[in-house]
C-alpha positions as CSV (number, residue, x, y, z in Angstrom):
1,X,35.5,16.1,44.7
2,X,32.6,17.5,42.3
3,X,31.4,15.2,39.8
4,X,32.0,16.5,36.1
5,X,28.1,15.8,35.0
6,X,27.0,17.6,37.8
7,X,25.5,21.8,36.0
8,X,27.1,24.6,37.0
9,X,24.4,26.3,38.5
10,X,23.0,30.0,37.2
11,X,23.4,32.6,40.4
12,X,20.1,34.6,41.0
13,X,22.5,37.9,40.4
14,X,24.6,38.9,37.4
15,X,28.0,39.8,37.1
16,X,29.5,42.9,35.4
17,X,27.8,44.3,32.4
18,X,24.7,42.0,33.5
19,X,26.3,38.8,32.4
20,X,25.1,35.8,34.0
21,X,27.5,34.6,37.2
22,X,27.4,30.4,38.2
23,X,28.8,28.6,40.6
24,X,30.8,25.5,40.1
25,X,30.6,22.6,43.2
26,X,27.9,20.3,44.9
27,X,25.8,22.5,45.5
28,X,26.5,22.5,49.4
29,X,28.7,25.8,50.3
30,X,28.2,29.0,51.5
31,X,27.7,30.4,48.1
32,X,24.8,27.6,47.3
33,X,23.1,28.6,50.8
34,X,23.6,32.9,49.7
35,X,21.7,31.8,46.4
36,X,19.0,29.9,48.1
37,X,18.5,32.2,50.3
38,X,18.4,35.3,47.6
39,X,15.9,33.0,45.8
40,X,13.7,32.6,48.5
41,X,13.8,36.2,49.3
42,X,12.7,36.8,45.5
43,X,10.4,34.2,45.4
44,X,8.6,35.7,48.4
45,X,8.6,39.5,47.2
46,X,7.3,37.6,43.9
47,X,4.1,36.2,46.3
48,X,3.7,40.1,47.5
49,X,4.0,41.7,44.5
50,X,0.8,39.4,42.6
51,X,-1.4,40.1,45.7
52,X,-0.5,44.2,45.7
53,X,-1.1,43.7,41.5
54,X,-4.1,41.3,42.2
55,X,-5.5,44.8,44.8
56,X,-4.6,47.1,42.5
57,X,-6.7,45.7,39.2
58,X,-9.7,45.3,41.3
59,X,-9.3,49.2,42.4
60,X,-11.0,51.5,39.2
61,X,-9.3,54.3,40.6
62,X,-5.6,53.0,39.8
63,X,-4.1,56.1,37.8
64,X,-1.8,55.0,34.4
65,X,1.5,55.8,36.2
66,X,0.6,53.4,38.9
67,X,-0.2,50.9,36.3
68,X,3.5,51.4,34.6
69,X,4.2,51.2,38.3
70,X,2.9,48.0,38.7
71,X,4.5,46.5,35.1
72,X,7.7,47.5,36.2
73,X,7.5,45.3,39.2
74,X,5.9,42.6,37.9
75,X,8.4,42.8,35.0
76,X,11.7,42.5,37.1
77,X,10.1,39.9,39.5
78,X,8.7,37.7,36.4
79,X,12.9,38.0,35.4
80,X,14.1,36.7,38.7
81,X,11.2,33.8,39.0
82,X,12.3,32.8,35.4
83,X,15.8,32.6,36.3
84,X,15.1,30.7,39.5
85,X,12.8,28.1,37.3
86,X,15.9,27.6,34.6
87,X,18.6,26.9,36.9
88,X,16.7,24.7,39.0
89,X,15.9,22.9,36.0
90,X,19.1,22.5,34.5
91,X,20.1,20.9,38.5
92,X,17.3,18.4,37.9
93,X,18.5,15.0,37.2
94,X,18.4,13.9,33.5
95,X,15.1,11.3,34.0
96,X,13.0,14.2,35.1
97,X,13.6,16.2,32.1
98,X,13.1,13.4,30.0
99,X,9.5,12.4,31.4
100,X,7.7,13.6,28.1
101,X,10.1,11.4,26.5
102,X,8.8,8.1,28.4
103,X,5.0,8.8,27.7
104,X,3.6,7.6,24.3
């Protein structure tokens, strides 16, 4: 039986029209393991991506298109990262989004 506080999590894919999809449970089906898995997958083509951008600036032969190129990547892989970081924030348990709170 889920437990009402519990988020719904945010999916790392979107649904029709690009409207955000999340799943509803504990966090322990297949779905959950899919989404870990296609976050992982993301995360790691993120890692590849800022090493081929990191070769790329140091080269002074990199033309203008392969630098629109490049942002394009970077662009849709900053988007996935950013979603990964929100939902796994919104499944973090209420005192650890509240540290700030505690220090003064």
């Amino acid at each position: 039986m889920r437990n009402r506080a519990d988020p719904a999590r945010l999916l790392p894919w979107s649904g029709p029209g690009g409207k955000p999809c999340y799943l509803v449970g504990d966090g322990a089906g297949y779905v959950s393991r899919i989404a870990d898995e296609i976050e992982r997958t993301q995360l790691d083509m993120a890692d590849g991506l800022l090493g081929h951008a990191e070769d790329m600036l140091a080269c002074e032969r990199v033309t203008v298109p392969e630098l629109r190129f490049l942002a394009r990547g970077l662009t849709d892989v900053l988007r996935d990262v950013r979603r990964i970081a929100e939902t796994r924030g919104a499944r973090l348990p209420a005192t650890a989004q509240g540290l700030d709170a505690c220090e003064d």
